[in-house]
C-alpha positions as CSV (number, residue, x, y, z in Angstrom):
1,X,-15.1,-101.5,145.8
2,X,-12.2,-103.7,146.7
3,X,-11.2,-105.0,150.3
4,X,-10.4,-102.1,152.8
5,X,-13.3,-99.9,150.9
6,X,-10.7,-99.2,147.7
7,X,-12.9,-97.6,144.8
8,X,-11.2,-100.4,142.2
9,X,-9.7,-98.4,138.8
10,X,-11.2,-98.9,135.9
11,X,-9.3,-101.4,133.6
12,X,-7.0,-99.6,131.3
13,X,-4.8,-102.4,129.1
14,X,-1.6,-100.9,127.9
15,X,-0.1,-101.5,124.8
16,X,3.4,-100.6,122.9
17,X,3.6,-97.5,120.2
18,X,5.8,-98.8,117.1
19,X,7.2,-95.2,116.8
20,X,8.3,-94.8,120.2
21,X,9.0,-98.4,121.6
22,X,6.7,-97.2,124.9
23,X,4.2,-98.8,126.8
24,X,1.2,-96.8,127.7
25,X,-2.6,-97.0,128.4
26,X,-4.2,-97.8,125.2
27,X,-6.2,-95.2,125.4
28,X,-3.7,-93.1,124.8
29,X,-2.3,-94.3,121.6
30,X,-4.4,-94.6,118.1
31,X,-4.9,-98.1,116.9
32,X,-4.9,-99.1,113.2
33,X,-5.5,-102.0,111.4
34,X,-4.7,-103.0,107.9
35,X,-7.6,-104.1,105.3
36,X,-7.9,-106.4,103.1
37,X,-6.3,-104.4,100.4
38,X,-2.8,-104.2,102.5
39,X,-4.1,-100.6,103.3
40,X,-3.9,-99.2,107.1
41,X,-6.8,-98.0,108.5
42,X,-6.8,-95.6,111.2
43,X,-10.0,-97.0,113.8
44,X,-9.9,-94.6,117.2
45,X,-12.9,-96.5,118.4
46,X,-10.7,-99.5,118.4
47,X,-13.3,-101.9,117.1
48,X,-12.4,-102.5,113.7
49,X,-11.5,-106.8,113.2
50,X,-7.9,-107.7,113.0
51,X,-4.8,-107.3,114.8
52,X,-4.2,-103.6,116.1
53,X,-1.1,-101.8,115.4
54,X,-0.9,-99.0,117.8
55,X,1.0,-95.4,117.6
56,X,1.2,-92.7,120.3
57,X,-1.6,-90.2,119.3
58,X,1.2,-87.8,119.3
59,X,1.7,-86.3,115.8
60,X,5.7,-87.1,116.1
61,X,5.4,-90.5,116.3
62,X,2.4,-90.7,113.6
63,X,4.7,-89.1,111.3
64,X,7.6,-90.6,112.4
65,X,5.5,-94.0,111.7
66,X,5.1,-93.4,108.2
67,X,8.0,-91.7,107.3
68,X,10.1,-94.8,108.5
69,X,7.4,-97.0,107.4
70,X,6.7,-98.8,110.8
71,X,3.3,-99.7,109.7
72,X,5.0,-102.6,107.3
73,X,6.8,-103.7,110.3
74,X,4.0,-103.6,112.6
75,X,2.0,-105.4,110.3
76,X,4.4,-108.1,109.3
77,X,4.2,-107.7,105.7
78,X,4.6,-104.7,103.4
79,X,1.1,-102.3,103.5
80,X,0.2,-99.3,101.7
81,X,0.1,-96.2,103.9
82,X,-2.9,-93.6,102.7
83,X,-0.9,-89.5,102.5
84,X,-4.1,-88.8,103.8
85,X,-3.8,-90.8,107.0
86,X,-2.7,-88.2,110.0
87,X,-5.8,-85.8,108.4
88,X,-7.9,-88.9,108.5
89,X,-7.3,-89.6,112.2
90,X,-7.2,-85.5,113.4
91,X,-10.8,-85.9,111.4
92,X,-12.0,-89.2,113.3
93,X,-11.1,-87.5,116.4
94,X,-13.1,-84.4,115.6
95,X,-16.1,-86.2,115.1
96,X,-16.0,-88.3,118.2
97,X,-15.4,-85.4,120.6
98,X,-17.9,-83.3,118.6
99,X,-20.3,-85.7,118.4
100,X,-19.9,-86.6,122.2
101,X,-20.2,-82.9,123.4
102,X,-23.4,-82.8,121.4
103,X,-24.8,-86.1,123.5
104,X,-23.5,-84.5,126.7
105,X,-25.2,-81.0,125.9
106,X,-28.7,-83.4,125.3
107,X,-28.1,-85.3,128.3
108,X,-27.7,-81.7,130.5
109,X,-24.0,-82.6,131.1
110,X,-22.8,-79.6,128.7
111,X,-23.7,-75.9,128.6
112,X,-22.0,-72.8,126.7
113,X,-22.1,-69.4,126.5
114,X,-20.0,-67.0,129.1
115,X,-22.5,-66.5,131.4
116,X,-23.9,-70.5,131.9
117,X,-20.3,-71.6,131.7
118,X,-19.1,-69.2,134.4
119,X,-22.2,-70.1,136.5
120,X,-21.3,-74.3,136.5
121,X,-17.6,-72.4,137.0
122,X,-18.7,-70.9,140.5
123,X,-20.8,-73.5,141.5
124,X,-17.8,-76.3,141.5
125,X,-20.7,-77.8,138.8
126,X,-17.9,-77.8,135.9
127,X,-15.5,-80.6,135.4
128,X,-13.9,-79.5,132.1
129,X,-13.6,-76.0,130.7
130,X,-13.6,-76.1,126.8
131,X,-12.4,-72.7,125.1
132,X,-12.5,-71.8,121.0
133,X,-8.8,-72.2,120.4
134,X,-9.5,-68.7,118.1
135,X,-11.4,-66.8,120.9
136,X,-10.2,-63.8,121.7
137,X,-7.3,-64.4,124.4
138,X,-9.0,-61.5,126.7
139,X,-12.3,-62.8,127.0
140,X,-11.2,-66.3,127.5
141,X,-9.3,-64.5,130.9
142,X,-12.0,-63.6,132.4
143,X,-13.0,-67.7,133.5
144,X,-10.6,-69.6,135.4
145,X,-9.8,-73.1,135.0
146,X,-11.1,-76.4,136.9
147,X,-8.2,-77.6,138.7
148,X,-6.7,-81.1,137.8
149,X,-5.1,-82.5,134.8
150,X,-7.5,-83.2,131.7
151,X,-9.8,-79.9,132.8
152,X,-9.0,-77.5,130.4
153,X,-9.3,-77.6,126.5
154,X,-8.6,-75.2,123.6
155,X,-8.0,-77.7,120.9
156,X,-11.2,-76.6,118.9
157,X,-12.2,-73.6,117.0
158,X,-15.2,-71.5,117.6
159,X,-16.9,-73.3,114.6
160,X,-16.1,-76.5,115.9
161,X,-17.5,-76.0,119.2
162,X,-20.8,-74.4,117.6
163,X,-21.3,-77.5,115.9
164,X,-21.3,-79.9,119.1
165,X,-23.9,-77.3,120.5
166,X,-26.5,-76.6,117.3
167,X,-25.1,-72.9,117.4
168,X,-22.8,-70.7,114.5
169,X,-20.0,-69.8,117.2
170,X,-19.2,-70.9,120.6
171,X,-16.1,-69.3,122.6
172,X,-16.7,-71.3,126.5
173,X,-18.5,-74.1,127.0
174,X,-18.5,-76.3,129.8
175,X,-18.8,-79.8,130.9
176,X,-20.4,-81.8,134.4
177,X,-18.8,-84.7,135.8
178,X,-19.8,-88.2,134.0
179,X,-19.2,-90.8,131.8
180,X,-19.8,-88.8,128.5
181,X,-17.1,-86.4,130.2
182,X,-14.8,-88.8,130.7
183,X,-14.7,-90.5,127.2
184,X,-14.6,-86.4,126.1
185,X,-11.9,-86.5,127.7
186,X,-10.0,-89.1,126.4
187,X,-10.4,-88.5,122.7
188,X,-9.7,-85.1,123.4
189,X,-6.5,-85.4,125.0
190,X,-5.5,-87.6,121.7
191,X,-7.0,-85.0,119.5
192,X,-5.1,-82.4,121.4
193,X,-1.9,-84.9,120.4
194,X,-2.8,-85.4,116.6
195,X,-3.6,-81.6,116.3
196,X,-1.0,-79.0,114.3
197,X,-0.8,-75.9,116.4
198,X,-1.8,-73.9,113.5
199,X,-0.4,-70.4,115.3
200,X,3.4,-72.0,114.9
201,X,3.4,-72.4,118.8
202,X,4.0,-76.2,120.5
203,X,0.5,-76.1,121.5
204,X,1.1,-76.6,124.9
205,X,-2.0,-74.1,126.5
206,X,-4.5,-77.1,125.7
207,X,-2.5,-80.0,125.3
208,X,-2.3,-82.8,127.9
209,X,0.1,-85.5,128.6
210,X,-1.2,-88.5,127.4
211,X,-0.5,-90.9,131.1
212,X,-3.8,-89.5,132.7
């Protein structure tokens, strides 16, 4: 707490995307680094050695990065940009908000299935709705959303989602307030960035501004 009784906001440094020339919260943008090969490295957990260069997890400005070759700028010195690079971070970001749906369905901070999700739903208990981006757009009706930004997802795929919880398919899950929801929520606003909308749409039913 601060003077007056002010809860104190969490420290969020900002940083400057190469693509777009903005300033935003870091956690918001996707660092990279470059190796010792002159290669850049995508590192979302931001804890690789060596100075960051930082893009907007948007996928414009990723591709706009390496189709005007930013990285060499950013870097100082001419690097070798991977084709595989925008796959390799959508992939990174998978596994981080996979893998931390799995701890937070462990910790009893996640639950799926229509009926548990609409329970936590009713009860106010649900801080984040998650949705299978392929679910059937009827069925996915029948919940309504949390209010407030960053509480509603449908970046993932049935699959995907049935892999955070142990299970073949998952259409609604659901997540409690916490910190494992709140780094979920992070990564998964920058997945929801980095992600083609593989229906031709802009994507815009699960996306979320990146300022949070």
């Amino acid at each position: 707490m601060t003077r007056g009784g002010r809860t104190k906001l969490r420290e969020d440094p900002e940083r400057k995307c190469i693509a777009t020339g903005e300033v935003n919260p870091k956690r918001g943008l996707i660092r990279f680094v470059t190796g010792p090969d002159d290669a850049i490295y995508p590192d979302v957990a931001g804890k690789l050695p060596g100075r960051g260069i930082w893009v907007s997890a948007e996928r414009s400005a990723l591709e706009l990065a390496v189709k005007k070759r930013l990285f060499s700028r950013g870097a100082k010195r001419q690097v070798t940009v991977p084709d595989t690079l925008i796959a390799d971070v959508e992939a990174a970001l998978l596994r981080r908000v996979t893998d931390r749906l799995g701890l937070a369905r462990k910790a009893g901070r996640a639950v799926a299935g229509f009926e548990k999700t609409k329970d936590w739903l009713d009860k106010g208990q649900a801080t984040i709705l998650l949705q299978a981006s392929d679910g059937s757009a009827r069925g996915k009706s029948k919940l309504y959303r949390p209010g407030g930004r960053g509480s509603f997802f449908d970046i993932l795929t049935a699959t995907e989602l049935g892999l955070a919880f142990g299970r073949e398919h998952v259409i609604h899950a659901a997540l409690a307030a916490g910190g494992l929801t709140d780094a979920f929520r992070d990564d998964a606003v920058r997945l929801s960035g980095v992600r083609a909308d593989d229906d031709g749409g802009d994507g815009s039913a699960g996306k979320v501004k990146k300022t949070i």
